[in-house]
TORPA-4810 file (N, C-alpha, C, O; in nm, 3 decimals):
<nodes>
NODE_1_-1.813_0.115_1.486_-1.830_-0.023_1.449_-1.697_-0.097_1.463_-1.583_-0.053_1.474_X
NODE_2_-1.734_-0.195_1.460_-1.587_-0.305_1.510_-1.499_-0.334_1.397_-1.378_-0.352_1.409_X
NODE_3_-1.570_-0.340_1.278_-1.522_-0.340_1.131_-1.457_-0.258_1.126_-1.336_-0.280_1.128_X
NODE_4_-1.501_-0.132_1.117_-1.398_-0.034_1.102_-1.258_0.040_1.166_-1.167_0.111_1.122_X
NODE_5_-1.299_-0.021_1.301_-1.158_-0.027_1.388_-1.058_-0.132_1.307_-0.945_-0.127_1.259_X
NODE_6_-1.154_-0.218_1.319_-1.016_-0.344_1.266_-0.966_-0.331_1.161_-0.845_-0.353_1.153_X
NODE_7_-1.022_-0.301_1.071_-0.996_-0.238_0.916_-0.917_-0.113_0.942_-0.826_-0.118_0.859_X
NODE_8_-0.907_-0.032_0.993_-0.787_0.091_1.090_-0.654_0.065_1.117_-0.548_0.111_1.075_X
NODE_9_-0.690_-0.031_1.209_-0.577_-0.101_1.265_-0.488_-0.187_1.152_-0.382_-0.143_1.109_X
NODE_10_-0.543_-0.312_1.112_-0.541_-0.312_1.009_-0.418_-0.277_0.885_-0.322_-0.340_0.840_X
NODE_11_-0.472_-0.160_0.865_-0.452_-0.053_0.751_-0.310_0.017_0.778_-0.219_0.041_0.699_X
NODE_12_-0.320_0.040_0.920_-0.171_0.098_0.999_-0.054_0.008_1.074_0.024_0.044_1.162_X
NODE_13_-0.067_-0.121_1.009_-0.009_-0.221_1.065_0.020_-0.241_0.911_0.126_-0.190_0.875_X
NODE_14_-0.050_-0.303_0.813_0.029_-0.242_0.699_0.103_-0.172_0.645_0.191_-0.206_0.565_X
NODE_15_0.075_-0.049_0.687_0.164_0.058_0.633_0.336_0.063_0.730_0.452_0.097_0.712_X
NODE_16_0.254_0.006_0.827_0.398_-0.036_0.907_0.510_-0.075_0.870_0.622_-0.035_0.902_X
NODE_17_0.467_-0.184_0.778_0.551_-0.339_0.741_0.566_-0.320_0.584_0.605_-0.408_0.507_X
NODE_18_0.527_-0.192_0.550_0.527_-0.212_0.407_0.621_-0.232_0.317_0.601_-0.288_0.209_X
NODE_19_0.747_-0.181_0.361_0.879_-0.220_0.322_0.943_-0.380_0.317_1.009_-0.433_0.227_X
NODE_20_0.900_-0.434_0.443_0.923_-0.588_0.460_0.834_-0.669_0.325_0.899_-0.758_0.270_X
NODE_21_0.696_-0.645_0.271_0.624_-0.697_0.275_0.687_-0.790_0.088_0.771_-0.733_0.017_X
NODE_22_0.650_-0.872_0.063_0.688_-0.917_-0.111_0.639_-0.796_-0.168_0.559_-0.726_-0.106_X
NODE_23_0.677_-0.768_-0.271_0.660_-0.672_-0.358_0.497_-0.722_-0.434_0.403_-0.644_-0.421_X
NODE_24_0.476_-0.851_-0.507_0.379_-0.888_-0.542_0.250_-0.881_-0.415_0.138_-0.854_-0.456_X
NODE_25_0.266_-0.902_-0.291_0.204_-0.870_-0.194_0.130_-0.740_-0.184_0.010_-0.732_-0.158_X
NODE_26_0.243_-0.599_-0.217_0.263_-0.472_-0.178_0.134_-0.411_-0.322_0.047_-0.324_-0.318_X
NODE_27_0.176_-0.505_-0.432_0.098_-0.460_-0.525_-0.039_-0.516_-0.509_-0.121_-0.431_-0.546_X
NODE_28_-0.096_-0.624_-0.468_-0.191_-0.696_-0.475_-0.290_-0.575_-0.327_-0.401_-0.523_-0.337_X
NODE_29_-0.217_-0.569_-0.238_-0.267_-0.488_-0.121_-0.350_-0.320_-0.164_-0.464_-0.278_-0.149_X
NODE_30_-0.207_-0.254_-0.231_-0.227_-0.123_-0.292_-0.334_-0.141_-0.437_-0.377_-0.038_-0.488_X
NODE_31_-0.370_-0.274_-0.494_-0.465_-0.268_-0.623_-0.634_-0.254_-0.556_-0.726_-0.192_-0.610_X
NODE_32_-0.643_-0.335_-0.413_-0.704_-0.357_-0.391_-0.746_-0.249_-0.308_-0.861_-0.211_-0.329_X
NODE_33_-0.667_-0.177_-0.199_-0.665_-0.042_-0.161_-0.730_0.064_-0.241_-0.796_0.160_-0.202_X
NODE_34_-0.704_0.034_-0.338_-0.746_0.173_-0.462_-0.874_0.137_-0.528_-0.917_0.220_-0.608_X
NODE_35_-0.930_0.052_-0.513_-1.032_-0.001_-0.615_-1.107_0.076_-0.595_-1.135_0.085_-0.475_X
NODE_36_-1.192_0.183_-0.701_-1.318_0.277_-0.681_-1.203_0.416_-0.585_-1.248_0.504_-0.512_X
NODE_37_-1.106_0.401_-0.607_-1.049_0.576_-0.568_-0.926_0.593_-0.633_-0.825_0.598_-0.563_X
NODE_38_-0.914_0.607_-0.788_-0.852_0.616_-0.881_-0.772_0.759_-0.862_-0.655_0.789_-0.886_X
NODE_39_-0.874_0.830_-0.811_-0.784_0.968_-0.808_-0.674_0.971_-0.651_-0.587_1.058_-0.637_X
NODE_40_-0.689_0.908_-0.591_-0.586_0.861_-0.517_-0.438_0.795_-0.515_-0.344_0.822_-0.440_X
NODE_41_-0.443_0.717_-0.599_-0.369_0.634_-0.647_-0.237_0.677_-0.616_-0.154_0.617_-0.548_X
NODE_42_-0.223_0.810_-0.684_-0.046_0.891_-0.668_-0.022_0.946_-0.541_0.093_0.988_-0.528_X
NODE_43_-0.066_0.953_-0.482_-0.108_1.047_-0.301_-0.083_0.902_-0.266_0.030_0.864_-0.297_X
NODE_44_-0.159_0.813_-0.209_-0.118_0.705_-0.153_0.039_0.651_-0.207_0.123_0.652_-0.118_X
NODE_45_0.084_0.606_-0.337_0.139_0.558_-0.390_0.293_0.663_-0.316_0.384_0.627_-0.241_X
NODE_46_0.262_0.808_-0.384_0.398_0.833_-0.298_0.425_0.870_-0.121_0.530_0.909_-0.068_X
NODE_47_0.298_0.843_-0.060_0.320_0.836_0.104_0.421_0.705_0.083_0.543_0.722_0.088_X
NODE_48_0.354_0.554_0.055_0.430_0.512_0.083_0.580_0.459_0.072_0.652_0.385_0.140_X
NODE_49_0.600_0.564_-0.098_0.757_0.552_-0.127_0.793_0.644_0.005_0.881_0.616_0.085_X
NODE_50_0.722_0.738_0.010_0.801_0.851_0.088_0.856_0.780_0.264_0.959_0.808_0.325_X
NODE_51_0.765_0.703_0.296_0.748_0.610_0.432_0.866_0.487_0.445_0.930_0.447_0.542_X
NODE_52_0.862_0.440_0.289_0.944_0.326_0.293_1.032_0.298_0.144_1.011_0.210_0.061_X
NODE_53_1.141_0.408_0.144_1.198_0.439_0.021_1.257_0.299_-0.078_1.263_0.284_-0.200_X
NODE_54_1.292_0.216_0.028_1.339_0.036_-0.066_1.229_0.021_-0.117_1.226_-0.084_-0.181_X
NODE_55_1.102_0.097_-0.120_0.998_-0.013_-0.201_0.983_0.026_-0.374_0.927_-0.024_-0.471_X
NODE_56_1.060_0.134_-0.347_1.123_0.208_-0.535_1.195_0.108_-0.616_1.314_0.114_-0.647_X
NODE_57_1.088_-0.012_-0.657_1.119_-0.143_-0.749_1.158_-0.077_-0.883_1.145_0.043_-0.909_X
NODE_58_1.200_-0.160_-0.952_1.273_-0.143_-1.114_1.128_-0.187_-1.198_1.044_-0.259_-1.145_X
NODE_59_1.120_-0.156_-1.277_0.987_-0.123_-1.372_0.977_-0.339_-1.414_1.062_-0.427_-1.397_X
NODE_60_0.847_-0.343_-1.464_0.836_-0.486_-1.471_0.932_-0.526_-1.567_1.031_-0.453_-1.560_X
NODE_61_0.939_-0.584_-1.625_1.008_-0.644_-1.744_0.901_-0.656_-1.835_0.792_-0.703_-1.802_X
NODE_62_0.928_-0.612_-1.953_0.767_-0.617_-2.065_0.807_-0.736_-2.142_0.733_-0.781_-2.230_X
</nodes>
């Protein structure tokens, strides 16, 4: 299906740029990425520290 190529592509064009990307961006992308695959979360989460180590932000401010 054509969806799912593009959604592929996509997906690996993201992960490309993920370092460039705003941080609020990076989170809004990865919340939405994960929705309904909770047990994923840390597997994805450290590919892409591991891919793009600047994206190791400082904890929010509470």
């Amino acid at each position: 299906m054509a969806d799912e190529r593009f959604a592929y592509l996509l997906g690996q064009a993201a992960m490309d740029v993920w370092g460039d990307m705003p941080r609020d961006v990076q989170e809004a992308l990865f919340e939405t990425a994960m929705k309904g695959h909770a047990s994923e979360r840390e597997a994805l989460a450290r590919l892409l520290h591991d891919r793009h180590p600047r994206t190791a932000h400082p904890a929010k401010p509470v």
